[in-house]
N, C-alpha and C positions, 0 to 999 in steps of 0.2 A: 647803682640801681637805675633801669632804662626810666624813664616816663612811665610808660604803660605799667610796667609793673608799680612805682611808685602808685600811680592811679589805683591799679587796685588794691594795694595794701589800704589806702583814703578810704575806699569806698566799701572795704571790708568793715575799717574802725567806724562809719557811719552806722550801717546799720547793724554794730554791734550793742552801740548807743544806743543807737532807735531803741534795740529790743530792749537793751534795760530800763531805760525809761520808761518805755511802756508797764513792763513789770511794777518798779515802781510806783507807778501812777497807779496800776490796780488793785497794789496791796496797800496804798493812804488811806487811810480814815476807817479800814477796817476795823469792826468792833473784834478783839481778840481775848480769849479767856486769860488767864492771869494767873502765876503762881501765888499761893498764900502770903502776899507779904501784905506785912500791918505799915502803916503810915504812923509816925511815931507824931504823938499829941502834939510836940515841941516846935516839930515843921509846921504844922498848921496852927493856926488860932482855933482854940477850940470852940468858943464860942460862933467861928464862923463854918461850921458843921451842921451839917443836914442831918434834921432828925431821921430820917430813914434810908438819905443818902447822900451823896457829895459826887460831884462833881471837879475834882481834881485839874488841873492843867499849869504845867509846866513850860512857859513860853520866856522872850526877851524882847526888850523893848524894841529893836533893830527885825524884828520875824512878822511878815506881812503876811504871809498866812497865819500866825496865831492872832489876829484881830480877827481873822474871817472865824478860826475857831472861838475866839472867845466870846463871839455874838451868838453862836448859835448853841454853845454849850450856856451862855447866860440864860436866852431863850426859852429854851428846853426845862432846864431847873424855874425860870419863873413860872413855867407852867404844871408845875409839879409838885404837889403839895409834899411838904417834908424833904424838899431837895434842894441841894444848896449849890455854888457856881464857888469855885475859889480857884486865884490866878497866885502864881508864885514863878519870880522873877527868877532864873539863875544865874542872870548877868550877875544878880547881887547877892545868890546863895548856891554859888557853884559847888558844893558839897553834896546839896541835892542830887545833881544829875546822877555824881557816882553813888550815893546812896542808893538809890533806888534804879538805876541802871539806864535812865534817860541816856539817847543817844542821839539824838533828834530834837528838835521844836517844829511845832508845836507836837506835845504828846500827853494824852490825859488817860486821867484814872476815875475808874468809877466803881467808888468806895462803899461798902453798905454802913449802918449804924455802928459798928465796931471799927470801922477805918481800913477794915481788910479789903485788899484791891480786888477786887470780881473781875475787871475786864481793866482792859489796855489800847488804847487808841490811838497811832502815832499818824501823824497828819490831820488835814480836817475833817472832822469826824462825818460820814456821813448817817445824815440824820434818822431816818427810819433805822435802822443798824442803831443805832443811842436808843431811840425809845424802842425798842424791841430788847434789848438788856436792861435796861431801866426798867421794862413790867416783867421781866425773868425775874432780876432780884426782889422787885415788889411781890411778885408770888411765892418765893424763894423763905419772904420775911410773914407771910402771912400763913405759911404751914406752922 
């Protein structure tokens, strides 16, 4: 392979990156609806369940972005009556991931009163998008 052509093969695989990444970065923290799945009691402590909702997340101790998530999904639920923040390690309960089809960290779930996932969040959530599902389901619970 000459140079030149070497170079542009470089300079194709660059900005093939680019554009993924870019993609990427605009579909993180998207709030996403969520197929019917129930969150089984046994994963969570039940006692640390939000009476009208939960806030879900999935992170590892070694994921620097799930601290940026996990302040601001804390945040969110302490400012929300009936809404609770719960963190679950899968360093230390990797069954979860393939349970529930975690592919990524940080990636949360926003549970209503029955445990049933409403939305899907994979990266850090961005916030107006949380509380914008957060008052869907609270209006969702109040028909």
């Amino acid at each position: 392979m000459t140079p030149l052509a070497a170079a542009g093969v470089l300079a194709a695989l660059v900005v093939l990156c680019t554009a993924a990444g870019l993609v990427a970065r605009a579909r993180g923290g998207r709030v996403r609806s969520a197929d019917a799945l129930v969150v089984a009691v046994e994963d969570v402590a039940p006692q640390s369940l939000g009476a009208r909702a939960t806030l879900l997340q999935f992170s590892t101790p070694t994921c620097s972005p799930c601290r940026a998530a996990g302040r601001l999904l804390a945040g969110v639920a302490a400012g929300a009556d009936g809404v609770a923040h719960v963190e679950l390690d899968l360093a230390a309960r990797p069954a979860l991931a393939a349970r529930y089809r975690v592919l990524s960290v940080p990636t949360a779930f926003l549970l209503d009163a029955q445990g049933v996932v409403r939305a899907r969040i994979t990266g850090v959530p961005r916030e107006p998008e949380l509380r914008s599902a957060l008052a869907a389901l609270e209006a969702d619970h109040a028909r």
